[in-house]
C-alpha positions as CSV (number, residue, x, y, z in Angstrom):
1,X,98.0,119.1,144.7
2,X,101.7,118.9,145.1
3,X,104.3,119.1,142.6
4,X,105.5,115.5,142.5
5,X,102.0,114.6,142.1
6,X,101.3,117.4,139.6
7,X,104.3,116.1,137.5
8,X,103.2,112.8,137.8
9,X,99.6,113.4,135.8
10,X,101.7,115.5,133.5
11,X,103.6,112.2,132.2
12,X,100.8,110.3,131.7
13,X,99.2,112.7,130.3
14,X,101.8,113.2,127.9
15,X,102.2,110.0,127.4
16,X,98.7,109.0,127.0
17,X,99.4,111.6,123.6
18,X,102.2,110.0,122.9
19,X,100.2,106.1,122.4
20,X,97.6,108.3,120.8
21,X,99.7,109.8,118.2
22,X,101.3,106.8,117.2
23,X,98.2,103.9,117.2
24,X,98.5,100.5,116.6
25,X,102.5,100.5,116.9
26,X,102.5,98.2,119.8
27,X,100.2,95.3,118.2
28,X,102.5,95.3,115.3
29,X,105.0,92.1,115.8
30,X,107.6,90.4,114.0
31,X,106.9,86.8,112.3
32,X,109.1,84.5,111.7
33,X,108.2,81.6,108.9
34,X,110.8,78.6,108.0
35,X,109.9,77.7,104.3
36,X,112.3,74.5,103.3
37,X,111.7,73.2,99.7
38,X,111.3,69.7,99.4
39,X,110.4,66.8,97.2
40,X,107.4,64.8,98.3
41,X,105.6,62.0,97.0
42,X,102.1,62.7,96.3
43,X,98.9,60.6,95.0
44,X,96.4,61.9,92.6
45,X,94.2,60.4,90.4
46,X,95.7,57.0,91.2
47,X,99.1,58.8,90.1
48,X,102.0,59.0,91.9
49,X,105.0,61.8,91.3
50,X,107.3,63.6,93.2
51,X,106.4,67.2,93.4
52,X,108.3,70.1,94.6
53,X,106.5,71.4,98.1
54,X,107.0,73.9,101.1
55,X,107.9,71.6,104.1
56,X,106.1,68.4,102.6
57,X,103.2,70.2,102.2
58,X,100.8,70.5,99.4
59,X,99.3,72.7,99.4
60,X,101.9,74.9,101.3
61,X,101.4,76.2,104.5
62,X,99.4,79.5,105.2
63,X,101.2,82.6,106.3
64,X,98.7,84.6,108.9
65,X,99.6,88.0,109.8
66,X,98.0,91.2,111.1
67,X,98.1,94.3,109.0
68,X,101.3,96.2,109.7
69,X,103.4,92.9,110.7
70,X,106.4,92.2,109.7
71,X,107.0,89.0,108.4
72,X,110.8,87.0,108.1
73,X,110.5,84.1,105.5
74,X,113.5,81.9,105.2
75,X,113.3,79.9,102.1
76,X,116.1,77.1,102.0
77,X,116.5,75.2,98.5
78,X,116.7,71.3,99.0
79,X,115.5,70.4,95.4
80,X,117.8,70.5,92.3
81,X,115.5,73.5,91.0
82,X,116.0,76.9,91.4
83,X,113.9,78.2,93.8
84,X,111.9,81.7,94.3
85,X,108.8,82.9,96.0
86,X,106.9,85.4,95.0
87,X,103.9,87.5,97.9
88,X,101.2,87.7,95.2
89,X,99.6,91.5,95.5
90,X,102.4,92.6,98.6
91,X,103.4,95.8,97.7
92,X,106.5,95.4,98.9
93,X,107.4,99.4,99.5
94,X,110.5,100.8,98.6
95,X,111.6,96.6,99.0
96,X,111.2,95.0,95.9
97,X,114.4,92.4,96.7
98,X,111.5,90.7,98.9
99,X,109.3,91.0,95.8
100,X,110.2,87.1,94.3
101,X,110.4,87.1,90.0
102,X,113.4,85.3,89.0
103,X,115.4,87.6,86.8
104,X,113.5,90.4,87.4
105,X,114.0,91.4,91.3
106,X,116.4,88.7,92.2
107,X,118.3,86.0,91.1
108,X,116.8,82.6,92.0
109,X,117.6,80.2,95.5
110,X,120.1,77.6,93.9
111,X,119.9,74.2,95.4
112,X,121.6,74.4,98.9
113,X,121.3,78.3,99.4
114,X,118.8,79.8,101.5
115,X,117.7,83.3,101.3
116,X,115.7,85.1,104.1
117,X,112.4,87.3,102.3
118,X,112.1,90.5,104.9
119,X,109.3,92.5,104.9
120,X,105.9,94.8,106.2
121,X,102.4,94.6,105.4
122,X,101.4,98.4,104.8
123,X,98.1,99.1,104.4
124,X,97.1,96.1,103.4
125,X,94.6,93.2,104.7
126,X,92.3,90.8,103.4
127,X,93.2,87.2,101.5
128,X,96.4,87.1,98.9
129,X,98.8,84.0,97.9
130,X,102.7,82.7,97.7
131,X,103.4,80.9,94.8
132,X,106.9,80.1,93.3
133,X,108.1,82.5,90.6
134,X,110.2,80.9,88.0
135,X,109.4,78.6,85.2
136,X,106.1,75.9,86.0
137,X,107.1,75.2,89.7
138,X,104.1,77.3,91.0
139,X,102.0,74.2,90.0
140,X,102.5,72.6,93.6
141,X,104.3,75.5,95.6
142,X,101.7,77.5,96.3
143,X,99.6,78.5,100.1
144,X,97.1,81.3,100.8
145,X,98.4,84.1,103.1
146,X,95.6,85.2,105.3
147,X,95.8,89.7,106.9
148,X,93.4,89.8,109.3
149,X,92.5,94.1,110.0
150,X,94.8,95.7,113.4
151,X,93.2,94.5,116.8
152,X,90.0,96.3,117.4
153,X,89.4,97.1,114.2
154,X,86.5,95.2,112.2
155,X,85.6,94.0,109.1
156,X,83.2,96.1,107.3
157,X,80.5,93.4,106.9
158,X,79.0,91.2,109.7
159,X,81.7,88.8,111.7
160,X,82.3,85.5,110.0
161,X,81.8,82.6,112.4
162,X,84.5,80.8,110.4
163,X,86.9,81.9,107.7
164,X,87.9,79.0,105.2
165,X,91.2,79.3,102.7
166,X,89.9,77.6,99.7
167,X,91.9,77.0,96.9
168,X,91.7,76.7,93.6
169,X,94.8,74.9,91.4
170,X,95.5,72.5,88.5
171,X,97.0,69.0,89.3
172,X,99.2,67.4,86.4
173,X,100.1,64.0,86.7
174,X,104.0,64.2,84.0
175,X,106.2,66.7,85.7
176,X,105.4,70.5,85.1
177,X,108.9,70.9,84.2
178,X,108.8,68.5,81.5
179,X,105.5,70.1,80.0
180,X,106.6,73.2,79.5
181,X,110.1,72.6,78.5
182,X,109.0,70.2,75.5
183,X,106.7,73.0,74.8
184,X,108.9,75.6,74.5
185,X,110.9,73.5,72.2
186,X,108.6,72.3,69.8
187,X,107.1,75.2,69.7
188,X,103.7,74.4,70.3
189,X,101.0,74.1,73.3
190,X,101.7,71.9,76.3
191,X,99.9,69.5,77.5
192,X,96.6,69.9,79.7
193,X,96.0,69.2,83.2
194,X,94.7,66.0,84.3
195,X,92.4,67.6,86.9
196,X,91.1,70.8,89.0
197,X,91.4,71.0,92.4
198,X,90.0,72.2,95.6
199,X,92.8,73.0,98.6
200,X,95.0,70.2,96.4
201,X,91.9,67.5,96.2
202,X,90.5,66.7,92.8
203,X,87.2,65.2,93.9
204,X,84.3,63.0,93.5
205,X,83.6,63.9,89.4
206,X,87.2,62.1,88.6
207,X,88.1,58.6,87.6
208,X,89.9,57.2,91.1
209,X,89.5,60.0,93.2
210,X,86.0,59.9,95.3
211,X,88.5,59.7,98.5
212,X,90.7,62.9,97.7
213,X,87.8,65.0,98.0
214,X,87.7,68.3,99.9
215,X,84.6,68.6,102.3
216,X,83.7,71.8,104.2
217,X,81.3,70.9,107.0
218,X,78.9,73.7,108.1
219,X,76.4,74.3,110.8
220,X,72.9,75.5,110.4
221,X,72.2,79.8,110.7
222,X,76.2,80.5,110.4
223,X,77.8,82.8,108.5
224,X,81.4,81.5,106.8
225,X,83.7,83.8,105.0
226,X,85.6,81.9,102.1
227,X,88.8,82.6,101.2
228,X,89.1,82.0,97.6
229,X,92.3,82.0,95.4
230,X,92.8,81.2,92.3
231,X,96.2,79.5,91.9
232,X,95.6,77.6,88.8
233,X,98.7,77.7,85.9
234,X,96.2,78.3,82.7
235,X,92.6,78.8,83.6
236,X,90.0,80.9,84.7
237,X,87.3,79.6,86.9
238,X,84.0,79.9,87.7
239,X,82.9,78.2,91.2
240,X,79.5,78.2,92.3
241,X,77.9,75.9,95.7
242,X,74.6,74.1,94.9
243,X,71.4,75.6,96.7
244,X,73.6,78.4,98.2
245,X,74.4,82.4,97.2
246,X,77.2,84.1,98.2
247,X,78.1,88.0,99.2
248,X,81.1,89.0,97.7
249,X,82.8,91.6,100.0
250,X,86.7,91.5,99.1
251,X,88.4,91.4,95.6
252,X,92.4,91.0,96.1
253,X,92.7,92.1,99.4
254,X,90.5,95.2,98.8
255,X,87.3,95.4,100.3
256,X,84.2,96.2,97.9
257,X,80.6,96.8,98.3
258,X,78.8,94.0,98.6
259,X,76.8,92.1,96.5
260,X,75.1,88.6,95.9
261,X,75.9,86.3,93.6
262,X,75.5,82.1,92.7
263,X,78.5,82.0,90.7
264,X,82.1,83.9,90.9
265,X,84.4,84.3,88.3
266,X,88.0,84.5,89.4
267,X,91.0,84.3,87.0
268,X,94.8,82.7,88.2
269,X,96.1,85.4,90.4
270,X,93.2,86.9,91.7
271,X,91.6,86.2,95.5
272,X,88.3,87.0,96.2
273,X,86.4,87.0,99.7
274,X,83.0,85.7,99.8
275,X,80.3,85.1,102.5
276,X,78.4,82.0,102.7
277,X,75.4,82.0,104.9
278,X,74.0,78.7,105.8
279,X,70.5,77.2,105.7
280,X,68.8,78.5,109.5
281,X,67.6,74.6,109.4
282,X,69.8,71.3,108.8
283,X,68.6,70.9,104.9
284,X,68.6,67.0,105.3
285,X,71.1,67.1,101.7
286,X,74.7,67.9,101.2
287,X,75.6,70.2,98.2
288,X,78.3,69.6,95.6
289,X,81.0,72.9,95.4
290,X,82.7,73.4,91.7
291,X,85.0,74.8,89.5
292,X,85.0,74.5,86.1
293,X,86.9,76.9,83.2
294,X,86.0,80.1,81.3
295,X,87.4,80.0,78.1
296,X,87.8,82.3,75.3
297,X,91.0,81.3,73.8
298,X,91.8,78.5,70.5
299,X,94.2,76.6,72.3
300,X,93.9,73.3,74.0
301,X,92.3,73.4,77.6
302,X,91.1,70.8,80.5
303,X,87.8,70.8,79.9
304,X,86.4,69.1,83.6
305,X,84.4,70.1,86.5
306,X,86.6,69.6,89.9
307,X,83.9,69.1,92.6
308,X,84.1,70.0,96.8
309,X,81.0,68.6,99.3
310,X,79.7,70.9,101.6
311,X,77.8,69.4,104.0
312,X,76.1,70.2,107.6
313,X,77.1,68.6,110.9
314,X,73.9,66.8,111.2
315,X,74.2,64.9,108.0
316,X,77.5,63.7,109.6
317,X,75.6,62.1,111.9
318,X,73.2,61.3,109.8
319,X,75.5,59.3,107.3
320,X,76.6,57.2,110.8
321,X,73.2,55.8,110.4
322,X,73.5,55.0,107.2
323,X,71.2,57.7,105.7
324,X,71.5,58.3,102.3
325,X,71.3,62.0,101.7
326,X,70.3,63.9,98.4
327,X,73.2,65.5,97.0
328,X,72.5,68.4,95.3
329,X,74.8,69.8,92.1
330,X,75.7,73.5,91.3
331,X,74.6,74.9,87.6
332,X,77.7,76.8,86.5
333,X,78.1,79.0,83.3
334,X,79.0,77.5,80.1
335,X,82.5,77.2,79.4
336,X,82.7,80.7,77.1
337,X,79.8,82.8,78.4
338,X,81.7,86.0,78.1
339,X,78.6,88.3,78.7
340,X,78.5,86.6,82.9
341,X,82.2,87.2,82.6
342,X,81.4,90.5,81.9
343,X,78.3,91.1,84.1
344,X,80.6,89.9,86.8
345,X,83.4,92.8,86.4
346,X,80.7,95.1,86.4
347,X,79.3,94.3,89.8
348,X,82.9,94.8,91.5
349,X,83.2,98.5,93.1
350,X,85.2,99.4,96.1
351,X,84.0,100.6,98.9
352,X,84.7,104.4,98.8
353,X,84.3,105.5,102.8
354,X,85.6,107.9,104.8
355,X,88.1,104.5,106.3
356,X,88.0,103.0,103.0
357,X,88.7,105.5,100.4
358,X,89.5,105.0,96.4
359,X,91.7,107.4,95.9
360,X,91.4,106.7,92.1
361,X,94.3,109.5,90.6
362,X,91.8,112.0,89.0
363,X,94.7,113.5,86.6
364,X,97.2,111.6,84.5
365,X,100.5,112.3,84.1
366,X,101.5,109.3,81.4
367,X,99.3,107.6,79.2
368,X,100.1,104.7,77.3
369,X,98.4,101.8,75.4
370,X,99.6,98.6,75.3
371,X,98.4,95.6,73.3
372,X,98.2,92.4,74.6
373,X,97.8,88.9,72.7
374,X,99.3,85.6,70.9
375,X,101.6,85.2,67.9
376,X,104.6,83.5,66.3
377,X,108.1,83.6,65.9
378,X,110.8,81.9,63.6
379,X,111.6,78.1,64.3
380,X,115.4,77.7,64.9
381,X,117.1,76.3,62.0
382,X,116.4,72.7,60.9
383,X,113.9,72.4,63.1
384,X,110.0,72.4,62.3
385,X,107.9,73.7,64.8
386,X,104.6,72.7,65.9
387,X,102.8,76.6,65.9
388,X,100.9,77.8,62.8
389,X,102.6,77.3,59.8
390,X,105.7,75.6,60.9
391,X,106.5,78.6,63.4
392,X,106.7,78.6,66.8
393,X,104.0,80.2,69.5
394,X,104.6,83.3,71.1
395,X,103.4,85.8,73.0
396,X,103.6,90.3,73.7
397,X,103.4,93.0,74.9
398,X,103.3,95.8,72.3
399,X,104.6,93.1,70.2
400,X,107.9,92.6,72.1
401,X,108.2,89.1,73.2
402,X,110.4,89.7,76.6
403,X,113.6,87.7,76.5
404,X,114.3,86.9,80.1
405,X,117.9,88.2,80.9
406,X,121.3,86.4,82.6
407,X,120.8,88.7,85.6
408,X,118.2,89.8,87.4
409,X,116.6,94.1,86.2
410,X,116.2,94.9,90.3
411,X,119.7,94.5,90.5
412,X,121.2,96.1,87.3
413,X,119.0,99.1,88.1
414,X,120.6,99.8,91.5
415,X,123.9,99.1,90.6
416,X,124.1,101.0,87.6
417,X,125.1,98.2,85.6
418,X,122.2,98.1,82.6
419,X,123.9,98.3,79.6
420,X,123.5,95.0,78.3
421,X,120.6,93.9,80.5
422,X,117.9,96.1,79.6
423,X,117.0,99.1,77.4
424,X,115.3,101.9,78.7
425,X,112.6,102.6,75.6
426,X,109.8,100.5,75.9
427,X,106.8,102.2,73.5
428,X,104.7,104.3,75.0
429,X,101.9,102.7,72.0
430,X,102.1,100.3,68.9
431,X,104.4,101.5,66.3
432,X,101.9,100.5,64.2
433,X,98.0,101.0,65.0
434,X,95.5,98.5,63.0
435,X,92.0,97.1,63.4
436,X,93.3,94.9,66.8
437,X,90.2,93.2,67.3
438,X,89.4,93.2,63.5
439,X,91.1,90.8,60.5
440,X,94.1,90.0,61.6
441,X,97.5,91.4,59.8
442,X,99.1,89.1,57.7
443,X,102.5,89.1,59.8
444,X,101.8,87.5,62.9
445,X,105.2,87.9,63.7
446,X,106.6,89.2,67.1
447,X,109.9,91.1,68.1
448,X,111.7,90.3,70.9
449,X,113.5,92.4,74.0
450,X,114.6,92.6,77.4
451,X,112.6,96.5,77.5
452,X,111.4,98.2,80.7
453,X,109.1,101.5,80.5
454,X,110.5,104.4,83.1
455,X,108.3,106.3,85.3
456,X,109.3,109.0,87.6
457,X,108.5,108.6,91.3
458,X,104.5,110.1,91.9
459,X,103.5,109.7,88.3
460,X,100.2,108.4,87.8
461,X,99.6,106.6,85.2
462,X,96.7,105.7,82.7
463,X,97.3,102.5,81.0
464,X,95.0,101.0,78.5
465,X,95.3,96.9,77.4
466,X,94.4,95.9,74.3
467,X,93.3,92.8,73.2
468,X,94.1,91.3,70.0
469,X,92.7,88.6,67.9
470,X,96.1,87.7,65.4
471,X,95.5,84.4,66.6
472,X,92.9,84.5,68.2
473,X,90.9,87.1,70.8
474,X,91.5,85.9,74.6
475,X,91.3,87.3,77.7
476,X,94.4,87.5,79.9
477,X,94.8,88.1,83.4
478,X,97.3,90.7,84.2
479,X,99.1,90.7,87.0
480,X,100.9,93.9,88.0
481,X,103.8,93.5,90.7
482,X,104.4,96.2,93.3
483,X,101.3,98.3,93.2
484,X,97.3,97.8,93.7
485,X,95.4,100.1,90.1
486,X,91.9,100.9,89.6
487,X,89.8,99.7,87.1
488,X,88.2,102.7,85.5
489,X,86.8,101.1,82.1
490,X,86.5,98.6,79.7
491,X,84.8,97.1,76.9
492,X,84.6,95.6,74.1
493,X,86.4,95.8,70.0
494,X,89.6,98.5,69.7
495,X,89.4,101.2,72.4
496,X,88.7,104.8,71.3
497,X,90.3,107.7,72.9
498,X,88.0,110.4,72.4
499,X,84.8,108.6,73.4
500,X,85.5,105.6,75.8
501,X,87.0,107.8,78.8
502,X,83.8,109.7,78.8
503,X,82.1,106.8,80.6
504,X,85.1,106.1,82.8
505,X,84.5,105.6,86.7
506,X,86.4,107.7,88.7
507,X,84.3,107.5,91.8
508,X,84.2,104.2,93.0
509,X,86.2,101.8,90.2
510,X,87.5,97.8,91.9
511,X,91.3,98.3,93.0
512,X,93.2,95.2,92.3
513,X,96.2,93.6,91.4
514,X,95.0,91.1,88.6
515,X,92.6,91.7,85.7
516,X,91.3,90.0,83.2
517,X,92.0,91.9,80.1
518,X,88.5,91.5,78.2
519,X,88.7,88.2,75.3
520,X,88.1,91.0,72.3
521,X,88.2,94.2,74.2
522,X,90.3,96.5,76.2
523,X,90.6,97.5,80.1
524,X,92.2,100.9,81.7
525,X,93.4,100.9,84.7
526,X,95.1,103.8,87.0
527,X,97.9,103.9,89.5
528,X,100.2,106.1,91.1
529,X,104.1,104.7,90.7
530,X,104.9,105.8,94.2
531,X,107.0,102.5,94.8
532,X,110.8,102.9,93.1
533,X,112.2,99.7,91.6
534,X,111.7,97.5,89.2
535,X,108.1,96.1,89.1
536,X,107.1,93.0,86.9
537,X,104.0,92.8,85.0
538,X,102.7,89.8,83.0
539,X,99.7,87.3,82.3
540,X,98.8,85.1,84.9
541,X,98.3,82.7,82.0
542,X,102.0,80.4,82.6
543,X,101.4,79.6,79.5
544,X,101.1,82.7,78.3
545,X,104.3,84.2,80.4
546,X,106.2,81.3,79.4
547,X,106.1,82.9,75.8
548,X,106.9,85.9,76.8
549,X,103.7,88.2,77.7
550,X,105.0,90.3,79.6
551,X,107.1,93.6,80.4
552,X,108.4,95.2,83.4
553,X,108.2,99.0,85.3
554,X,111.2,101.2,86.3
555,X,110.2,103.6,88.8
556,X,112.9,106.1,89.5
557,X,113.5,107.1,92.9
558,X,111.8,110.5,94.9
559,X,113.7,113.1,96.1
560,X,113.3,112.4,99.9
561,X,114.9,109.6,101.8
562,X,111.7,107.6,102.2
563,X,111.0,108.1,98.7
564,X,113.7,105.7,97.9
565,X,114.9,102.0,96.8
566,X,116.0,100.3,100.0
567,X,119.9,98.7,99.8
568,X,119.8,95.2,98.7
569,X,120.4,92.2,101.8
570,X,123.5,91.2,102.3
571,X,121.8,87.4,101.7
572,X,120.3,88.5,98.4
573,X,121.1,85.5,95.8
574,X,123.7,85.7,93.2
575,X,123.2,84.4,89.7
């Protein structure tokens, strides 16, 4: 062999090495989105309002990406709201100005301003949501986004021959805005939705609506995976299809073993994958998809059944001819039956392979219990509120209502301008322990603060939530921004330290971003804080946020460069 030729098979096989060592980098791309807010006039329900949407659509448009994209969202403001987006369970790495919570990681879009969201998908695939992120406004400005896995890798269940975005939300015919601001006034609950709906469609089972009706046509022997997302304001739903079970293999964006089911349960926040098989034969019916709410709270809630039709190509033709098919209905839990709520959670376990590992952190570095739950503050002077006892609602953390502040934590954190904005000394536990899920106290009152709890970078972290019943036991979703956690435990009545994390799951527990803190009980979850910033965390109840359940994370930076808080964009709003 001569030399040229010799040094010639030496470069490729070098750098056949070199495309080995680095996989998947070229398959990675840039995406660019254009997301202009507009006003758009929308009929529901023989109602017709203007509603805030992502370029006239309503639902918003889906984002599709590929694991390890990067993705360039320019949002441009042409409603008199102010205007952000949040990339529900993105963990937006070392980046949370691309993270979306008004006040808390950025100040909002004001009307005119555009403002360009820049980041990665690392590690990451499966089905999450974008939803606005300030006041009521995610009632209508909300879309699915959609990670497929990296080219030529699989999904670890059989190949769907369709995948379908389905979901869930809460149609309101008086303006969202309005609700909650007369709420927050008077001091008492809003007003209820008008309707449930499926992909924006209320259905069949409401007054005037038989034509806005979602319909998900099949064909015989296929396999479909369902996207679902839960982007209701206030309730928890359970969905089931008539005549049909479905495999759940995914729980926000995480993949989990899988089991079968007839019913989900799937709170606001949280996605979940699911795959329908069809009948191997056309059934000669079409089936009735619903949604109706779990409820475990006193307060007011829309107490109706939003309905889908899933129905086989042949009974398309079939209605041509003027066939009337049976249409079969779905039997879905009653409205507070907690113990399929419960039996539900149970069921969910990730996958724990060799590709798809939970690496659950098996030591604790901080431990902290927080409790979670309703109660009252003072009505302003010469007014009389409409909460218990001429008070006004509100809700906590560790009994510290959160006072949103003038300027947004991300930002006062990297510039070293916090005095004033926050204080550093959120409690690690209640000041004062009682019988949480017992008699109530006598004070229902809450305190109020802009408070952030501090973690240094690589601390992992055992937090228990505690539900309380002061007015009332209910279970409430919590969202937590910036990081995936395990769910090691939970159960029911006040959570005991010596005996309950003897029966904690550290092999295999669900890793999610949203959970449903247990209506009387308690939930512990894990996570490493290996993400520096500011991180929100709060009940995916709006309701519930709107009062003020909720708190936020300061994780201080590593020691390394890519340990870190990236610089702020030089677009990043101002307030």
């Amino acid at each position: 062999m001569g030399a040229s030729a010799f040094h010639l098979l030496l470069a490729l096989a070098l750098m056949t090495l070199l495309l080995c060592l680095i996989p998947n980098q070229a398959q990675a791309i840039t995406r660019h989105y254009e997301f202009n807010i507009k006003m758009k006039n929308v009929t529901r329900l023989c109602h017709t309002k203007s509603i805030v949407t992502v370029n006239g659509k309503f639902p918003g448009p889906r984002i599709l990406a590929r694991e390890g994209d990067r993705l360039l969202v320019k949002v441009t403001n042409h409603v008199p709201n102010n205007i952000t987006i949040h990339w529900h369970g993105i963990r937006q790495l070392r980046n949370g100005w691309a993270d979306g919570p008004a006040y808390i990681t950025q100040c909002p879009i004001q009307t005119g301003q555009s403002y360009v969201y820049n980041f990665t998908i690392l590690g990451q695939r499966g089905t999450l949501f974008w939803h606005a992120h300030i006041s009521w406004l995610r009632s209508t400005l909300y879309g699915p986004i959609i990670i497929h896995p990296k080219i030529n890798e699989s999904y670890p269940f059989v190949k769907p021959y369709k995948e379908v975005p389905i979901i869930l939300g809460e149609w309101f015919n008086a303006d969202t805005e309005a609700i909650i601001s007369q709420a927050l006034q008077t001091g008492g609950g809003p007003n209820v939705s008008d309707a449930y709906t499926i992909n924006g469609l209320p259905g069949p089972l409401y007054n005037c609506s038989a034509k806005d009706t979602f319909k998900l046509r099949v064909k015989p022997g296929k396999t479909y995976l369902l996207r679902m997302i839960n982007a209701a304001l206030n309730d928890e739903l359970f969905f089931s299809i008539a005549n049909h079970s479905l495999t759940v293999v995914d729980a926000d964006a995480v993949y989990v073993k899988p089991f079968e089911t007839d019913t989900i349960l799937i709170a606001p926040g949280q996605t979940t994958n699911v795959l329908l098989r069809t009948k191997t034969k056309f059934p000669g019916a079409t089936f009735l998809m619903a949604a109706k709410p779990y409820v475990t709270g006193l307060g007011t809630f829309d107490n109706s059944t939003v309905a889908g039709i899933l129905e086989y190509y042949e009974s398309v033709t079939s209605r041509k001819k003027k066939l009337v098919l049976p249409l079969h209905k779905p039997s879905l839990p009653p409205l507070n039956d907690t113990s399929f709520a419960t039996s539900f959670a149970k069921k969910l376990r990730s996958l724990a392979t060799t590709q798809f590992p939970a690496n659950v952190p098996q030591k604790v570095d901080k431990r902290f219990l927080f409790t979670v739950g309703l109660g009252t503050a003072p009505c302003d002077r010469n007014q009389t509120c409409q909460g218990p006892n001429g008070t006004k609602f509100a809700a906590s953390v560790s009994n510290i209502s959160f006072v949103q502040p003038a300027t947004a934590l991300l930002q006062a954190h990297f510039t070293g301008q916090s005095r004033g904005v926050y204080s550093p000394d959120f409690p690690f536990s209640p000041l004062n322990w009682f019988n949480y899920t017992g008699n109530p106290p006598n004070d229902t009152m809450v305190s109020n603060g802009t408070k952030v709890m501090v973690l240094a970078f690589n601390s992992s972290v055992e937090l228990v939530m505690q539900d309380t019943s002061i007015l009332g036991a209910e279970s409430h979703p919590l969202h937590l921004h910036g990081f995936n956690f395990f769910v090691v435990g939970q159960g029911f009545g006040n959570y005991d330290p010596n005996n309950d994390p003897n029966s904690f799951n550290l092999v295999d527990p669900v890793e999610r971003n949203t959970i449903g803190v247990p209506s009387g009980g308690w939930v512990a979850i894990r996570f490493l804080a290996d993400n520096p910033g500011v991180w929100f965390m709060h009940c995916h109840l709006e309701i519930h946020t709107s009062w003020g359940l909720k708190m936020a994370w300061l994780v201080l930076n590593g020691k390394l460069p890519n340990q870190k808080l990236l610089p702020p964009p030089s677009d990043l709003p101002k307030c």
